[in-house]
C-alpha positions as CSV (number, residue, x, y, z in Angstrom):
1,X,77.2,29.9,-44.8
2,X,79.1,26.8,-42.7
3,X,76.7,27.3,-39.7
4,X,73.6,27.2,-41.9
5,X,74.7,24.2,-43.8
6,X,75.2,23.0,-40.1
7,X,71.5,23.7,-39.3
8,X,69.8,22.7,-42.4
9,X,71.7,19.4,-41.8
10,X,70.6,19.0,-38.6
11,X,67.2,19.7,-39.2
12,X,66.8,17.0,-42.1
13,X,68.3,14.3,-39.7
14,X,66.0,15.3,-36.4
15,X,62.9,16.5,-38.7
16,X,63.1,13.2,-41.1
17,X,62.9,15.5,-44.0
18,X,64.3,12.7,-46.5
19,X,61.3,10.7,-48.2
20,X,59.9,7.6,-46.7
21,X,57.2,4.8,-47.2
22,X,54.2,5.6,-46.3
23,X,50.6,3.8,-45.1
24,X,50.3,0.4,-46.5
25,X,53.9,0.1,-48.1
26,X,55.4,1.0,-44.6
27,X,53.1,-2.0,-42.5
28,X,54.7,-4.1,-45.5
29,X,57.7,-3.6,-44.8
30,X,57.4,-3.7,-40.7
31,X,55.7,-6.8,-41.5
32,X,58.4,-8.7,-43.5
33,X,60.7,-8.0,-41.2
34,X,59.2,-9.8,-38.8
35,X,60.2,-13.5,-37.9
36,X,56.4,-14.3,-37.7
37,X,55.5,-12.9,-40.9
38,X,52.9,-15.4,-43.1
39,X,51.7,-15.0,-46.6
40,X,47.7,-14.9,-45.0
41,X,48.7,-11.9,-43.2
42,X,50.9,-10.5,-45.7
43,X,47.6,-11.0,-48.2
44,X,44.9,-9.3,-46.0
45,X,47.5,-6.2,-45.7
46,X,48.2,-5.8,-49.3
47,X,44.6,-6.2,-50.0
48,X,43.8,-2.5,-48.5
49,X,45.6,-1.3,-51.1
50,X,44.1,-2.1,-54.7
51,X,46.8,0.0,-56.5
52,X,49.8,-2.1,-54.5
53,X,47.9,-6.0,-55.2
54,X,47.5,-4.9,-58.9
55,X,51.3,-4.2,-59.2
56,X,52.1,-7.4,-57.4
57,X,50.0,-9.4,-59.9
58,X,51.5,-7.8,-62.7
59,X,54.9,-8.4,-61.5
60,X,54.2,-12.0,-61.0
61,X,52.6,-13.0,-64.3
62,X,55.5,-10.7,-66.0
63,X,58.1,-12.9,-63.7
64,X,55.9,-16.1,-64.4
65,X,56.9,-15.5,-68.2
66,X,55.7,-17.9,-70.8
67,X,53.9,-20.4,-68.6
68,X,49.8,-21.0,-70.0
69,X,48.7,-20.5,-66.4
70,X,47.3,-17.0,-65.5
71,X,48.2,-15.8,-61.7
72,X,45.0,-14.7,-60.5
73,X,45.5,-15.2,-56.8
74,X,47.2,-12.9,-54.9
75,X,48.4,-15.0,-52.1
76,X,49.9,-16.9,-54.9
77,X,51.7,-14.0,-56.8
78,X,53.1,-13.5,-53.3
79,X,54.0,-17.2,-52.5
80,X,55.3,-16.8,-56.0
81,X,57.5,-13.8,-55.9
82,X,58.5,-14.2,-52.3
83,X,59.2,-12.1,-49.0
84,X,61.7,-10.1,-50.7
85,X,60.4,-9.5,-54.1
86,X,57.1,-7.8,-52.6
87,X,59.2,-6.0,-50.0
88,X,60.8,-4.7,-53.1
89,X,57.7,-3.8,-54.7
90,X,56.2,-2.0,-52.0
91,X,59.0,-0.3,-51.5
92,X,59.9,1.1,-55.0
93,X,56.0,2.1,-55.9
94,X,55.7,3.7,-52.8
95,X,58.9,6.4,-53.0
96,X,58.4,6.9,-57.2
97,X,54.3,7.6,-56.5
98,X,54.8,9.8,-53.4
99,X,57.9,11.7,-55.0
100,X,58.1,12.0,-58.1
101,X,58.7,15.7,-57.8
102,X,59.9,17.9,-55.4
103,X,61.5,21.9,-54.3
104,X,64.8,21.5,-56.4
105,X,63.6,22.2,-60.4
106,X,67.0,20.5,-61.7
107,X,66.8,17.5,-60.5
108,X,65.6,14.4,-61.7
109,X,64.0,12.5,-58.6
110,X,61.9,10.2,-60.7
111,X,65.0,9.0,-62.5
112,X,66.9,9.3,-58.9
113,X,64.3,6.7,-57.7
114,X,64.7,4.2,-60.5
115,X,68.4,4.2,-60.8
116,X,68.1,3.8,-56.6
117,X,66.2,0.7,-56.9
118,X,68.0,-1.1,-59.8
119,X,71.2,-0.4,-57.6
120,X,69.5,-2.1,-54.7
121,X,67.9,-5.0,-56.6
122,X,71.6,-5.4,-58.7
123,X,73.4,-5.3,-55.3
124,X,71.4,-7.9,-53.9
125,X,71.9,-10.5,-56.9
126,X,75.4,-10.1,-56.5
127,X,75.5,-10.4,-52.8
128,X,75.8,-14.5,-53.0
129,X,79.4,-13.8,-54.8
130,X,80.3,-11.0,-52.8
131,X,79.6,-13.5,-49.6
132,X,77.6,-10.7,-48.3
133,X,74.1,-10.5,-46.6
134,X,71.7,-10.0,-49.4
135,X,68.9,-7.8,-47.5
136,X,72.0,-5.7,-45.9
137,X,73.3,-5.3,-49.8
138,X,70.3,-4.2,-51.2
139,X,69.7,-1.4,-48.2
140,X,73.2,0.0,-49.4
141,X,72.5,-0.5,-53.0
142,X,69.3,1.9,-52.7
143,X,70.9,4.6,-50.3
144,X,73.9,4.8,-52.1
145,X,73.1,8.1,-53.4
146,X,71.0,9.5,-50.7
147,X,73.5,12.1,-50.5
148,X,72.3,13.7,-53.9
149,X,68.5,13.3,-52.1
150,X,69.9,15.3,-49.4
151,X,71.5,18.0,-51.3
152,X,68.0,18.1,-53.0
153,X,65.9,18.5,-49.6
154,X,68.4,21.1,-47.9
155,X,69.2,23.3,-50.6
156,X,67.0,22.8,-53.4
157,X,67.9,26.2,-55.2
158,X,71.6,26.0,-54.9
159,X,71.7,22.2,-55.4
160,X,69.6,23.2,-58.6
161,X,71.7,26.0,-60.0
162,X,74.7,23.4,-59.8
163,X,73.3,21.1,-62.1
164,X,72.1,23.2,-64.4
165,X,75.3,24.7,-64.5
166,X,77.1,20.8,-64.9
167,X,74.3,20.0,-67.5
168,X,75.3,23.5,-69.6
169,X,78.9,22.2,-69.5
170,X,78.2,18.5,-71.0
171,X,78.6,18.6,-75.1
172,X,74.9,17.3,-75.4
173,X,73.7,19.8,-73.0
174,X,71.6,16.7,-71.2
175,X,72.0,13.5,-68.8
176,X,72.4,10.4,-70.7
177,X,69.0,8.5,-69.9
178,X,69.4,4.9,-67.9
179,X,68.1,3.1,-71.5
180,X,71.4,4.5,-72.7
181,X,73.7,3.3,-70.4
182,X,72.6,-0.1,-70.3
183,X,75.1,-1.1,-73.0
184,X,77.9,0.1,-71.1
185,X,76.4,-1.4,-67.9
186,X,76.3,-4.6,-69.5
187,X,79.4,-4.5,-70.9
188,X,81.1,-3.6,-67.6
189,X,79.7,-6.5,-65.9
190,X,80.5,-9.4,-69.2
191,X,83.4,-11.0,-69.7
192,X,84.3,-8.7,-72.2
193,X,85.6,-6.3,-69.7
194,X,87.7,-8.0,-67.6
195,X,90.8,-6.4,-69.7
196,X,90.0,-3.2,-67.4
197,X,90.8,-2.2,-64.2
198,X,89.5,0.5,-62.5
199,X,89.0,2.6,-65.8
200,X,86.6,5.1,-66.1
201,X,84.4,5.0,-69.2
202,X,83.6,8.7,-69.8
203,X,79.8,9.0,-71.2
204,X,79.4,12.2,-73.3
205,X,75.9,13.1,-71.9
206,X,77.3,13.7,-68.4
207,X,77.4,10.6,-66.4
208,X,80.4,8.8,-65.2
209,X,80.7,5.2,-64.8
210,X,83.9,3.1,-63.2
């Protein structure tokens, strides 16, 4: 059983099992990481992609809040949002549309994908406090739980039997849902916390938090 977890592991590192951007996400993220990168070029690329320039001007005129002027450029909505933000947004749409499903039944990679990209976006506001790089903080904000992704892509059928067994042994009999623990997340990070120190808030539909 130790040798084959040996071999499944080393086939996801050398066969690049775990999930990646793809097509016109991936040249957008190649592309802002370059020290030549320019919002005309950054335009023309996004602009293959009808799907990816409508989310951008979404995003924008959501960001752009309660100002009377409509974003209806997109190399404004990109000079707007910035490098990063569209990075972001390239990123994100391109994991959750490619996988939101996969071989293991019990787990929840949509859910896996949204929690990864809130930890990445909340590690990279905090970065400025933490004195730490902010694009290096939001990289380990989003892989921080590539391990579960892992367990999901070698051993989809054990991995799954494991939660289902976990999820039978929670008193609600489910996960609690991120829009439920956003109380406690905001909680955690006010004020009104700083009383605890390395507690553990026990949530009763399976989760953890410290």
């Amino acid at each position: 059983m130790i040798d084959d977890a040996k071999l499944r592991f080393a086939s996801l590192k050398a066969g690049g099992m775990l999930p990646s951007p793809q097509g016109v996400a991936l040249a957008i993220l190649e592309l802002t990481q370059r020290n030549d990168a320019n919002i005309q070029t950054l335009t023309h690329l996004v602009q293959t992609d009808p799907a990816m320039a409508g989310r951008i001007l979404r995003y924008a005129n959501a960001v752009h809040g309660g100002s009377l002027r409509h974003i209806a450029s997109l190399s404004h909505a990109i000079v707007f949002l910035g490098l990063f933000r569209v990075r972001q947004i390239a990123l994100g749409f391109s994991l959750v549309d490619q996988y939101r499903s996969g071989a293991c039944g019990a787990f929840d990679y949509l859910g896996y994908w949204t929690a990864s990209l809130a930890t990445g976006i909340t590690a990279h506001q905090v970065a400025a406090q933490a004195q730490c790089p902010p694009d290096e903080s939001f990289t380990c904000g989003l892989l921080s739980g590539i391990g579960r992704l892992a367990l999901a892509t070698v051993f989809p059928v054990e991995y799954s039997e494991i939660l289902e067994r976990n999820l039978n042994n929670t008193p609600m009999k489910r996960y609690g849902q991120l829009d439920e623990l956003k109380g406690t997340v905001v909680f955690l990070a006010s004020p009104a916390s700083s009383y605890m120190t390395g507690s553990v808030v026990v949530i009763d539909g399976g989760y953890t938090i410290w």
